[in-house]
N, C-alpha and C positions, 0 to 999 in steps of 0.2 A: 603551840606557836609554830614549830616546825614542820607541821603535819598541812598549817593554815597556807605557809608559804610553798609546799610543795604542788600543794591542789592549784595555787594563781600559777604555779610552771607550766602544769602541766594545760589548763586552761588558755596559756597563754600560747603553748607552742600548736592546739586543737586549734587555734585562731588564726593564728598564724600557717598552717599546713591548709585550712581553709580555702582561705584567701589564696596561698599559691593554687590551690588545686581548680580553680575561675582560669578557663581558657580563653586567651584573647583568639577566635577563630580567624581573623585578617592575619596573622600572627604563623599562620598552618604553611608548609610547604607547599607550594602552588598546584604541583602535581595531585598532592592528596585533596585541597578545594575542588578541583577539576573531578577527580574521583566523585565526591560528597556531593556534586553538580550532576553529574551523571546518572549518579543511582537516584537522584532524586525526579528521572522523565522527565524534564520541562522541556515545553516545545519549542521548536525553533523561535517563536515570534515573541513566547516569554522573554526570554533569551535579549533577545533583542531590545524589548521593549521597558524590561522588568531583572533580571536577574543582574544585567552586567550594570544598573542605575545604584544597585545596593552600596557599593564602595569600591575604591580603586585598586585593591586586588583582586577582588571579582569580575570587575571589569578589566585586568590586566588575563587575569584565566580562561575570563569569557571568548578573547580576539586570539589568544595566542594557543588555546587547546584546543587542537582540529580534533580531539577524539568528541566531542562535547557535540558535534555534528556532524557524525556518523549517520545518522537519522533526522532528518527535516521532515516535519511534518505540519504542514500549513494550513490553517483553515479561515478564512476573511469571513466567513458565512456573516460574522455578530461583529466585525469589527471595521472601524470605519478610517475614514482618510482618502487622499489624494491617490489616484493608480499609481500615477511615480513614486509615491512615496513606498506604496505597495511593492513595486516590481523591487525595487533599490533594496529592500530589508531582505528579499527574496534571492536576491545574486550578491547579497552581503554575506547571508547565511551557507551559501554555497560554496563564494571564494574561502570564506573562513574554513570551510571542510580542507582545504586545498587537495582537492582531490579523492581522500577519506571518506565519502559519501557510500554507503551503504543501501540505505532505507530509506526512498523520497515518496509521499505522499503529498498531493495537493488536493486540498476539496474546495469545492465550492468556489475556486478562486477565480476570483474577477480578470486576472492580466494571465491566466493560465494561458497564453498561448503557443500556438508553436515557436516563434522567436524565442521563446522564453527556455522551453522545454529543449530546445537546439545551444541555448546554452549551457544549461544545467547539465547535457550530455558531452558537450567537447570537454566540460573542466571535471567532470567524474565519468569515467570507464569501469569504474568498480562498483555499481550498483544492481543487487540481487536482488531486490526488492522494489516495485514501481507501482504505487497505486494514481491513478485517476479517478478521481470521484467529481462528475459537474463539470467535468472540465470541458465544454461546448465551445470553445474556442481551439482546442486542442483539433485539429484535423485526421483525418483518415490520411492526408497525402503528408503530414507534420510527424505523424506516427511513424510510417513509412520510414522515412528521413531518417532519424534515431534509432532504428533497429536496429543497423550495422556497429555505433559506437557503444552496445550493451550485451558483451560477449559473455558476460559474467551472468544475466538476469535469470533468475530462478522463478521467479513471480514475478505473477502478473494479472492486476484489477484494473479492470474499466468500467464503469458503470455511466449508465447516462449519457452512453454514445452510440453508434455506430460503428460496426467494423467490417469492411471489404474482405471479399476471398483476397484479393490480392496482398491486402493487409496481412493477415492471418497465415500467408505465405512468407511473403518475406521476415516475419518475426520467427517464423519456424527456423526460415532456413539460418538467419542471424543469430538465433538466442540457442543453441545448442542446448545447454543445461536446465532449459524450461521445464518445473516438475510441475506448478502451478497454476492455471491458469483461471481468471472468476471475469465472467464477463455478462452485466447486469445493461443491458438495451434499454430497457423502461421506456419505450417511447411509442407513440398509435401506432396498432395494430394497424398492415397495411397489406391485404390478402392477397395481392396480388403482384407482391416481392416476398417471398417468402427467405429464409434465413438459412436456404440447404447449404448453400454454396459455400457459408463459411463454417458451419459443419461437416462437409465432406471432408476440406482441406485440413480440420482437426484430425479428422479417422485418414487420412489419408496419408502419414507417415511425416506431415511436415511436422508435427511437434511429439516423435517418434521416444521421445523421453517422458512424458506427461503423464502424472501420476493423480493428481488432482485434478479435479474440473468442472465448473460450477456454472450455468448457463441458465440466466434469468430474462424475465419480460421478452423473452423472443421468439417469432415461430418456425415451427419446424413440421416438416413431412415424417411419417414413420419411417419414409427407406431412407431418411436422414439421421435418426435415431441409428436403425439399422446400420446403416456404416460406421456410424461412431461406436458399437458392440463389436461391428467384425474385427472392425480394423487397430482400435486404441485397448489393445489387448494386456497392457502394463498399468490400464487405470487401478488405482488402490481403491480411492473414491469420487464418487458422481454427484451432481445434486441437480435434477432436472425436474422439481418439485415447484416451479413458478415457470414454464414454459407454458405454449400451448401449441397443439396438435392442428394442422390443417390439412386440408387434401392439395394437391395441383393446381385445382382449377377452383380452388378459394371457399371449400366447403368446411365445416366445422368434423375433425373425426376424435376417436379416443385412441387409447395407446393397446396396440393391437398383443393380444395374447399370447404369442411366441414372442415376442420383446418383451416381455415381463419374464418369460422365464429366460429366456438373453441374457437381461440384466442381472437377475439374481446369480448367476452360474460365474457369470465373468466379472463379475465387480465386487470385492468386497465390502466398502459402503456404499449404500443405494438409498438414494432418495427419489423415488420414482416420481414422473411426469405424474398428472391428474388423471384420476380414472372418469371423474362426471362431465360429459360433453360440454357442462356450461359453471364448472364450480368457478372457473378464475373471471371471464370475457363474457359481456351478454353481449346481445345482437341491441 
């Protein structure tokens, strides 16, 4: 009998240790949900749309921990609504940084524009990381404008644009710390604008810190290459393996045999231009 009664204690206190051991997670110090938010990547728009809807101290975590949007990364490609309503979640996400912005990425976004990108830069100065993806609203002269308030920028993608020697200029001279740089054109070949000019100004000391460098969909002359070997003599690595090669005067060439061994000598990784006159472009 005594043995019977000792087994319902001990059963009773496994029951009871149980049930304390069931965490109310609303319940958690704010700071450590913010944490548990964090490590879990959600993007800005989750965020926005899904994460602070869960309950009211999530929602109190969500507006009040600027660490939580250190990194905005936005993508509308699949997702629908009103432009205002779009730009609004976008300078919601930003004020909430109050400043603490890191890492901004925008794809594909519909209200990307320069008004936009002019705000996103007067209320964060501390951004090291800047991607544009699609963003065809986004200007060469919008670009321009922003370089001065990104003293901090380490990286730097653009794909799906356009960018002026002048551009490529002044973000040299403004972004001091630039080790980064991936710049994907993707847009009709057009032989007779060719893309030296914003290649020289890469080999030409304006972004004299540049360690990386990734140069897609755009063309270029050999003694444009050529500069970029003379002169960006601190590159680690290159990727020139979706360019294409043209002459001056709009003729189709390959990548000339002393630049091959160029590149191998002075770059440690190397992803070289095409060597088949017609592997990427037909006529």
């Amino acid at each position: 009998m005594g043995e019977s009664k000792k087994r319902r204690k001990v059963e009773s206190e496994s029951s009871s240790a149980t049930a304390q051991g069931r965490r109310d997670w609303t319940e958690l110090p704010d700071d450590v949900t913010a944490w548990i938010l964090v490590l879990s990547n959600p993007k800005a728009i989750d965020i926005l749309k899904e994460y602070q809807m869960v309950c009211k101290t999530w929602r109190r975590v969500c507006c009040n921990y600027s660490i939580l949007w250190r990194t905005i990364d936005i993508d509308f490609r699949h997702k629908k609504g009103k432009l205002d309503s779009v730009l609004k979640m976008c300078r919601r996400a930003v004020d909430r940084s109050s400043g603490t912005l890191v890492v901004l990425t925008l794809q594909n976004f519909r209200t990307g524009t320069d008004k936009l990108l002019k705000y996103i830069t007067n209320s964060c100065r501390g951004i090291k990381r800047l991607t544009l993806a699609n963003c065809v609203k986004i200007t060469d002269e919008g670009l321009r404008e922003v370089a001065s308030k990104l003293p901090l920028l380490e990286d730097l993608g653009i794909s799906h644009g356009s960018v002026s020697q002048k551009t490529v200029e002044v973000i040299g001279k403004s972004c001091p710390l630039l080790k980064s740089l991936r710049w994907n054109k993707n847009i009709e070949i057009d032989t007779k604008r060719l893309d030296d000019d914003c290649a020289k100004a890469i080999a030409a000391g304006m972004m004299h810190g540049l360690l990386h460098l990734v140069l897609s969909g755009i063309h270029l002359s050999n003694d444009a290459l050529d500069d970029i070997l003379n002169y960006s003599r601190h590159l680690e690595s290159l990727d020139l393996s979706n360019i294409s090669i043209w002459t001056l005067d709009g003729r189709r060439d390959i990548f000339r045999e002393d630049l091959k061994r160029k590149l191998t000598e002075h770059v440690k990784n190397v992803r070289p231009p095409p060597t088949d006159l017609y592997c990427r472009y037909r006529d």
